[in-house]
C-alpha positions as CSV (number, residue, x, y, z in Angstrom):
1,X,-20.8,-59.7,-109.7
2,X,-23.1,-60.0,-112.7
3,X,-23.9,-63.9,-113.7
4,X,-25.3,-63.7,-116.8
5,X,-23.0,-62.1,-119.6
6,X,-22.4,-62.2,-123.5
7,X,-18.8,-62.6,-125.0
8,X,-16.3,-63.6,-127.3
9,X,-13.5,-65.5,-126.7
10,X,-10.6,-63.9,-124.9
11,X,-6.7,-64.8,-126.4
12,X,-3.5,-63.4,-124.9
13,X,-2.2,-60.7,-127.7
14,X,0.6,-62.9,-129.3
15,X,4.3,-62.4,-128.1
16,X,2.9,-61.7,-124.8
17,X,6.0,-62.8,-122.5
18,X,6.9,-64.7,-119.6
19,X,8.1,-62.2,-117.5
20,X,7.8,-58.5,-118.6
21,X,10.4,-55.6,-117.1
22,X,7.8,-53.2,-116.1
23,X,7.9,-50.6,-113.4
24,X,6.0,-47.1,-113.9
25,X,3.8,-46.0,-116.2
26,X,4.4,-44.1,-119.5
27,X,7.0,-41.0,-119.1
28,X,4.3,-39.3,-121.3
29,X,1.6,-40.5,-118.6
30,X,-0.4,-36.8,-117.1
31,X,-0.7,-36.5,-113.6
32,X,-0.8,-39.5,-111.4
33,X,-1.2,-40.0,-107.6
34,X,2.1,-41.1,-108.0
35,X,3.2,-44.7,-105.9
36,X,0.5,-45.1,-102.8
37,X,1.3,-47.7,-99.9
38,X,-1.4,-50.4,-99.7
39,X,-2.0,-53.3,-96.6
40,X,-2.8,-56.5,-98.2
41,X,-5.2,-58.7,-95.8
42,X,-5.9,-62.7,-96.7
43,X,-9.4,-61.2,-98.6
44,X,-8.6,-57.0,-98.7
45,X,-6.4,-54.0,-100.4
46,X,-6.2,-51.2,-98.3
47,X,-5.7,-47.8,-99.5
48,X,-5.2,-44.2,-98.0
49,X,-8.3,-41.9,-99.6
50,X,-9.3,-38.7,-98.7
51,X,-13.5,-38.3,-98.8
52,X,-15.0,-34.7,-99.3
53,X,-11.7,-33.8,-97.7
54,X,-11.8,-35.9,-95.3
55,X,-8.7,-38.7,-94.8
56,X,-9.9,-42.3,-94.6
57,X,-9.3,-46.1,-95.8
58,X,-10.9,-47.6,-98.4
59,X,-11.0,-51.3,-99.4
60,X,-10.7,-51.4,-103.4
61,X,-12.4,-54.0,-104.6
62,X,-14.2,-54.5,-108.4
63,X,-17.5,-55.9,-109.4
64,X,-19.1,-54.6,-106.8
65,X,-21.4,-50.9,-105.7
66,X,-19.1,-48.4,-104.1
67,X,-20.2,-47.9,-100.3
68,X,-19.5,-46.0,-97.5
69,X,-20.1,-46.4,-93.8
70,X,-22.8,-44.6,-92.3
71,X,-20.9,-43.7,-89.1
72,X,-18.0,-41.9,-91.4
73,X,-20.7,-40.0,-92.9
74,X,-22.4,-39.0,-89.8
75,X,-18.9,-38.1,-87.7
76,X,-17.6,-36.1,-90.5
77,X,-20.9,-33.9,-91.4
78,X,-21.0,-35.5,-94.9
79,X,-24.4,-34.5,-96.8
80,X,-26.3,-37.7,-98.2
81,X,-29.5,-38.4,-100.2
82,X,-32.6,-40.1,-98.2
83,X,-35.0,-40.7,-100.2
84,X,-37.7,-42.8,-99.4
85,X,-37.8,-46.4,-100.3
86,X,-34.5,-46.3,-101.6
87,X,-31.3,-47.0,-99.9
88,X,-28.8,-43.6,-98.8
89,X,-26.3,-42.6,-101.1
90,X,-24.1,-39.9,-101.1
91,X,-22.3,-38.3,-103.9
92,X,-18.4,-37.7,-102.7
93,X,-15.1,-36.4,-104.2
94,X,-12.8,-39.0,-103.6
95,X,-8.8,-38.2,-104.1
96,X,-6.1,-40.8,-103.9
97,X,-3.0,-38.7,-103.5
98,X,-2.8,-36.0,-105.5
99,X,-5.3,-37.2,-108.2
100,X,-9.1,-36.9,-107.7
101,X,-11.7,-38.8,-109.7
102,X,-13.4,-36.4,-112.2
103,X,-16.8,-37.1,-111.3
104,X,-18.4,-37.2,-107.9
105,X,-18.3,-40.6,-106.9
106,X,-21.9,-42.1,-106.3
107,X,-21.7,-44.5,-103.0
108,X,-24.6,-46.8,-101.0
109,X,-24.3,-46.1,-97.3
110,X,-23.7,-48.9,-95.0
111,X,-23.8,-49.8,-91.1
112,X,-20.4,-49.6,-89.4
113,X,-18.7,-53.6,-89.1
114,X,-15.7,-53.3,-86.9
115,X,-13.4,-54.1,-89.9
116,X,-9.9,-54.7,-88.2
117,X,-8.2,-52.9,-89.4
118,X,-11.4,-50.1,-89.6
119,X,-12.4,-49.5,-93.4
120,X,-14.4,-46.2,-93.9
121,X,-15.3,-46.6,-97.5
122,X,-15.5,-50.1,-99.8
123,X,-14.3,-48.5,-103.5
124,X,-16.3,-50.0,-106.4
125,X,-16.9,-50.2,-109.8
126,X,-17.5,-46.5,-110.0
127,X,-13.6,-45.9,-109.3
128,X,-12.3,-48.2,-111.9
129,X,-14.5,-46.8,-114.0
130,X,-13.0,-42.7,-113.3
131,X,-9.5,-44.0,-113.2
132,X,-7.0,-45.9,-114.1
133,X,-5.8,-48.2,-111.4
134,X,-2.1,-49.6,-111.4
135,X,-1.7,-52.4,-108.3
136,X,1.5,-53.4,-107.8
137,X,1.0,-56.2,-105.4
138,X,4.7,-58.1,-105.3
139,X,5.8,-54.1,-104.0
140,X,2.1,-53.5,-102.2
141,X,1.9,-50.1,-104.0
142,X,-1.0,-48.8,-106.1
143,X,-1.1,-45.4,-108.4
144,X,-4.1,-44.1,-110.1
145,X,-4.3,-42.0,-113.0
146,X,-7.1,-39.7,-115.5
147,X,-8.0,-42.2,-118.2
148,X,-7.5,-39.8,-120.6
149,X,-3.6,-39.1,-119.9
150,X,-2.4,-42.9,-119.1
151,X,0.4,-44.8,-121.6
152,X,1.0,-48.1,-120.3
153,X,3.8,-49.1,-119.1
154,X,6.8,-50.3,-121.4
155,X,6.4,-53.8,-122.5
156,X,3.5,-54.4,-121.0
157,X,0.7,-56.4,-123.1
158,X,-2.6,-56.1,-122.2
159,X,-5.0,-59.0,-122.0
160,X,-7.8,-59.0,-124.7
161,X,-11.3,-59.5,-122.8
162,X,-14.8,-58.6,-123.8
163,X,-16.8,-56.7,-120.8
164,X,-20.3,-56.6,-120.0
165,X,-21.9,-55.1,-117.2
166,X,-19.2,-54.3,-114.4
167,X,-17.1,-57.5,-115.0
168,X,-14.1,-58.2,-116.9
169,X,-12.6,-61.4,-117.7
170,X,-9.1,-63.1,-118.8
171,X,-8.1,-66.0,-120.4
172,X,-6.2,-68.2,-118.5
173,X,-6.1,-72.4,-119.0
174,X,-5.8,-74.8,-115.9
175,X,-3.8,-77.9,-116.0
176,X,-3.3,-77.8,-119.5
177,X,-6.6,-77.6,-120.5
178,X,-8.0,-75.5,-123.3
179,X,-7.9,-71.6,-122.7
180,X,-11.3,-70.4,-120.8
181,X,-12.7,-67.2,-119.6
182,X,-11.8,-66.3,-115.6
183,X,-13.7,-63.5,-114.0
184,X,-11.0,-60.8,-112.4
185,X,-12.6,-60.4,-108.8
186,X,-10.3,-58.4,-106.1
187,X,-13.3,-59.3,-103.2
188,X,-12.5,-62.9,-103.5
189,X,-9.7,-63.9,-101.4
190,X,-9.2,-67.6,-103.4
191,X,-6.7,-67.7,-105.4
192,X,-8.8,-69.4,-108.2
193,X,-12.5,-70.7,-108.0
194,X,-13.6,-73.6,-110.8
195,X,-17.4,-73.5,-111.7
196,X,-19.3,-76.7,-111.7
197,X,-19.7,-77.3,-115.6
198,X,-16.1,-76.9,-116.0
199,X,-14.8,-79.1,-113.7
200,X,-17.4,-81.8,-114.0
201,X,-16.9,-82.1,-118.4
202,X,-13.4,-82.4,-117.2
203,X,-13.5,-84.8,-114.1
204,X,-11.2,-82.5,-112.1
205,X,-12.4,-84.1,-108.6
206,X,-12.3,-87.6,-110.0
207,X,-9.2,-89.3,-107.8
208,X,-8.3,-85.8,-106.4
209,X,-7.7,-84.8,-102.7
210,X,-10.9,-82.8,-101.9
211,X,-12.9,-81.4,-98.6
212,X,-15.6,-79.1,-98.1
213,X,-15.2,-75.5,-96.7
214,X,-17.7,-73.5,-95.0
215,X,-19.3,-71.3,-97.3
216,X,-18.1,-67.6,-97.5
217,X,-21.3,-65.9,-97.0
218,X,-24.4,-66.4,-94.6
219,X,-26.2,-67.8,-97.5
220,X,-23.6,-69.3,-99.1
221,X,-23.7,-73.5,-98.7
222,X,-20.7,-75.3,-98.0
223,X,-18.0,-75.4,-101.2
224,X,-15.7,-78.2,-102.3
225,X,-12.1,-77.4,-102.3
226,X,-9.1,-78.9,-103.9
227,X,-5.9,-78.2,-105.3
228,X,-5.2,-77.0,-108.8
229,X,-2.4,-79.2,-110.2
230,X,-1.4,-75.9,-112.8
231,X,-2.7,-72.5,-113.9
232,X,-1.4,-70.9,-116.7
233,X,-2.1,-66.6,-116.9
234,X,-0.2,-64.4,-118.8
235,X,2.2,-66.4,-120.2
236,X,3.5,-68.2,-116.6
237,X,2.8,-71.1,-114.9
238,X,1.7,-71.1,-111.6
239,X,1.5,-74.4,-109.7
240,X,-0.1,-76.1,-106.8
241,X,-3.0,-73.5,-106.3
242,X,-5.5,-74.3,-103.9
243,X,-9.0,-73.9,-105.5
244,X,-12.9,-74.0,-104.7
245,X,-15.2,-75.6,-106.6
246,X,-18.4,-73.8,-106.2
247,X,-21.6,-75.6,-107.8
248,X,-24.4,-73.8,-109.6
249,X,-26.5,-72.7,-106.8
250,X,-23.2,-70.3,-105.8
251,X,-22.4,-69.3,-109.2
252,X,-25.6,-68.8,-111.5
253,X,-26.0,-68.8,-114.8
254,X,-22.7,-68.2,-117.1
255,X,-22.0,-68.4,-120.7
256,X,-20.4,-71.6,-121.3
257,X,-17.1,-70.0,-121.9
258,X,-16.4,-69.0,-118.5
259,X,-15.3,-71.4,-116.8
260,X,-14.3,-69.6,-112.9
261,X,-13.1,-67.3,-111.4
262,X,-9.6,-65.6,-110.4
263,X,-9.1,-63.9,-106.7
264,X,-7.2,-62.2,-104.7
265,X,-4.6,-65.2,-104.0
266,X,-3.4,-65.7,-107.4
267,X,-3.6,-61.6,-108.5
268,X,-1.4,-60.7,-105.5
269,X,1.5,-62.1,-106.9
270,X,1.2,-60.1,-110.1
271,X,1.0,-56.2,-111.1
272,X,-2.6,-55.5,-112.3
273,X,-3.7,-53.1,-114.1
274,X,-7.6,-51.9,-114.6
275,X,-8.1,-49.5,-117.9
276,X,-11.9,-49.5,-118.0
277,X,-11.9,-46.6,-120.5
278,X,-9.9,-48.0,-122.8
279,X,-11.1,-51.7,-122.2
280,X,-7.7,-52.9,-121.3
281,X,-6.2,-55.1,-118.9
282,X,-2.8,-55.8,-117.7
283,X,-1.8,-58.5,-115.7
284,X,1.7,-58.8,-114.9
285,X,3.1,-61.6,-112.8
286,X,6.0,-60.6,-110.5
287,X,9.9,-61.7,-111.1
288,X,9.2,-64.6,-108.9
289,X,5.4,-65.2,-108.8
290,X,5.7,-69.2,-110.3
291,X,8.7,-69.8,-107.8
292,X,7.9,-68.1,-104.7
293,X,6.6,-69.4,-101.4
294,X,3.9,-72.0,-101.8
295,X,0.4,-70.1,-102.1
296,X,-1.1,-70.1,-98.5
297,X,-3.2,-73.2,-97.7
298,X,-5.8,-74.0,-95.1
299,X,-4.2,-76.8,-93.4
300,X,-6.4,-77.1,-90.3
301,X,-9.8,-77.4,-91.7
302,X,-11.0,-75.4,-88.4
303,X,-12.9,-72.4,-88.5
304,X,-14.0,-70.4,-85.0
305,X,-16.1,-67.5,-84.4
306,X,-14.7,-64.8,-82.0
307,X,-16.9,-64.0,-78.7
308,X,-15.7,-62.0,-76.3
309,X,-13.5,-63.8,-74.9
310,X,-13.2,-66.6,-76.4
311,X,-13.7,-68.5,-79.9
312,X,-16.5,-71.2,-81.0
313,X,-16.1,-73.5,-83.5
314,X,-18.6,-73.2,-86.0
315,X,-17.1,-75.5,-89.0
316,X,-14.8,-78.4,-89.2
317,X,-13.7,-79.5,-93.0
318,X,-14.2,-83.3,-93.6
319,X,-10.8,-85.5,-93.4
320,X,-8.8,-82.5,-91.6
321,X,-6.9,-82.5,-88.9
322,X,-9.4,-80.6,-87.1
323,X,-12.1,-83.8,-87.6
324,X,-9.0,-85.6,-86.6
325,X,-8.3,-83.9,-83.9
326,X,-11.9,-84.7,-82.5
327,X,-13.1,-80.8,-82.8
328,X,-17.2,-80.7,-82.7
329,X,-19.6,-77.3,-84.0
330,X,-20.0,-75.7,-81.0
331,X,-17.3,-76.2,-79.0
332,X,-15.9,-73.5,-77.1
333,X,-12.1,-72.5,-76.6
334,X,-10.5,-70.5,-74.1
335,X,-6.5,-70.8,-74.7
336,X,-4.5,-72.3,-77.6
337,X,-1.0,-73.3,-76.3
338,X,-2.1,-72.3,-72.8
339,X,-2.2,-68.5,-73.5
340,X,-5.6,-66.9,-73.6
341,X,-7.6,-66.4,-76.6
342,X,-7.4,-62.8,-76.7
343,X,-3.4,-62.8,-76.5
344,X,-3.6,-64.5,-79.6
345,X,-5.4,-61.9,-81.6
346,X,-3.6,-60.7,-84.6
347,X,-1.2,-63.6,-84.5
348,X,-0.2,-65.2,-88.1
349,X,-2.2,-68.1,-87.7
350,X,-5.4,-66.0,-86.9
351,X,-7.1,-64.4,-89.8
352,X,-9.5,-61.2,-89.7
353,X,-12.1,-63.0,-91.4
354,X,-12.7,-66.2,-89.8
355,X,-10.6,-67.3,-87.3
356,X,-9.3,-70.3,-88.7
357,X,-5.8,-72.1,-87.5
358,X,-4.2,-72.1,-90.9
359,X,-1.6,-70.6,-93.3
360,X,1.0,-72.9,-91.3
361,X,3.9,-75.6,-91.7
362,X,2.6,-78.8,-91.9
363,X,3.4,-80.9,-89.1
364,X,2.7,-77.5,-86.7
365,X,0.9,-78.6,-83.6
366,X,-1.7,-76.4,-81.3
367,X,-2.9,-77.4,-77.8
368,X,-6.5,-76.4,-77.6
369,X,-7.8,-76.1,-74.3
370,X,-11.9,-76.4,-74.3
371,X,-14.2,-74.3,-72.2
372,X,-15.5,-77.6,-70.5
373,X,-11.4,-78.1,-69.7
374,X,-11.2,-81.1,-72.4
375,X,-8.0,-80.7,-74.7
376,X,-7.8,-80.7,-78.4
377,X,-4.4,-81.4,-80.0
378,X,-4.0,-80.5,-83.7
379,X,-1.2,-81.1,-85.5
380,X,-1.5,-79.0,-89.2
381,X,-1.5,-81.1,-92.8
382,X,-2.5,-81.4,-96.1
383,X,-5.7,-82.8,-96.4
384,X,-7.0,-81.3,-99.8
């Protein structure tokens, strides 16, 4: 996403309420793909997509370059533009049920990465900006429409926001502080992310439970994380959110009005919807997204790296059970509860992006059994 933007301050429309009654578009609405099944991962939205004819996944995700997989491409005869010292595009059709975007859809070309489950095409900026796009996360459903012919649904408000670039942002306040800009970013699987001027001016890691995480990217350095007392987003209240505090070097340059960032973990309790066209967005929380299951927590602090057959440790967050625990970078294990590592894949406490032993009970304990035949035992907590 873009760093560096210009904007006024966003407000919620007043009489905006706590819990709108919404469930389809507009009667008057044209031609939709009508109500799509999507998979929801810790840090992806999945969504059926046919390319040039051609049926295939796609990860949605905004404030990014629409891309496509080289191998899809290839294995489905797909024509693509290689011109020198640039990077391959292709131009595609791309229809979502029985709506296609009404320009070709302009998309970078990537190398194959063994997504589980496989992704054939990531779905950018260049779709939100074709189409309306209606996510209903609370029933994992999403509908797209032609800009052109969408009403919003009844009773729903939209959030005032000012754009630039490819980025939209809402207002939102945290722990009752004053209302603040808060980038909308699907790709990040956090549920909110404070940037380092906002939470400094306010002291928010002054006396608070805090580790460090591994950094999300290969270039990205280790981020502080800590729990978000309240946020408050469209009118409800949403409480004990775990956060990450990225510092500068992560974030860039901002205006001083923005003040974070809001991901996947918070938006997946709500109904959002993207109107590029008109420059509207809707963000509805669901009938029980403030009372609902505690938002999932790291509560491990131990992140592995698959192998083949095994898993190495390549992180372990300060003051977890995992440091408790006695775990070192490096180590290698072979079983966890004396079943092999690959029975375990695709089990709850396994995620597809890192590994990690987390999203658990507190007071859940694993038997780690080391490659050197040592023995780990790790019993899961809050430690942040």
């Amino acid at each position: 996403m873009k760093k560096v933007f210009t904007f006024i301050l966003v407000t919620l429309i007043a009489g905006q309420a706590k819990s709108q009654s919404v469930d389809g578009p507009s009667s008057k609405s044209g031609p939709s793909s009508g109500w799509l099944p999507i998979q929801i991962t810790t840090n992806r939205v999945l969504v059926p997509v046919t390319v040039d004819g051609h049926p295939a996944t796609a990860n949605l995700v905004n404030g990014i370059t629409t891309r496509i997989d080289k191998d899809f491409i290839d294995n489905n005869n797909i024509s693509f533009m290689n011109t020198p010292g640039q990077q391959l595009q292709a131009s595609l059709s791309l229809q979502f049920g029985a709506v296609t975007a009404p320009q070709p859809i302009n998309a970078v070309l990537y190398g194959h990465q063994n997504s589980n489950p496989p992704v054939d095409i990531i779905a950018g900026d260049e779709v939100f900006k074709e189409l309306v796009v209606d996510i209903d996360f609370p029933n994992q459903r999403i509908a797209f429409y032609h800009p052109d012919t969408f009403i919003p649904p009844a009773g729903a408000t939209p959030l005032v926001y000012k754009q630039d670039g490819d980025s939209r942002a809402a207002s939102a306040s945290i722990e009752q502080g004053p209302p603040m800009f808060y980038w909308v970013y699907m790709g990040d699987p956090a549920a909110i992310s404070v940037y380092q001027a906002y939470s400094t001016s306010h002291g928010m890691l002054q006396g608070r439970a805090n580790s460090i995480r591994m950094g999300g990217g290969p270039r990205t350095p280790p981020e502080t994380i800590a729990t978000v007392n309240q946020v408050n987003l469209a009118g409800t209240e949403f409480n004990q959110v775990p956060g990450v505090f990225p510092d500068d070097s992560v974030t860039g340059a901002h205006p001083a009005e923005v003040a974070g960032h809001i991901g996947l973990g918070l938006l997946s309790r709500c109904r959002v919807i993207f109107d590029y066209s008109h420059d509207c967005l809707y963000i509805i929380p669901g009938p029980q997204a403030a009372t609902k299951a505690p938002f999932p927590k790291d509560r491990s602090g131990l992140v592995m790296k698959k192998t083949k057959d095994d898993y190495v440790v390549r992180y372990v967050c300060p003051g977890s059970p995992a440091m408790k625990a006695g775990f070192q970078i490096g180590d290698t294990v072979i079983q966890v509860n004396n079943q092999l590592m690959p029975a375990l894949l695709g089990t709850a406490w396994q995620t597809a992006a890192w590994g990690n032993v987390h999203l658990t009970d507190v007071g859940t304990t694993y038997i780690f059994t080391l490659k050197d035949k040592s023995v780990r035992k790790l019993t899961t907590a809050e430690y942040f």
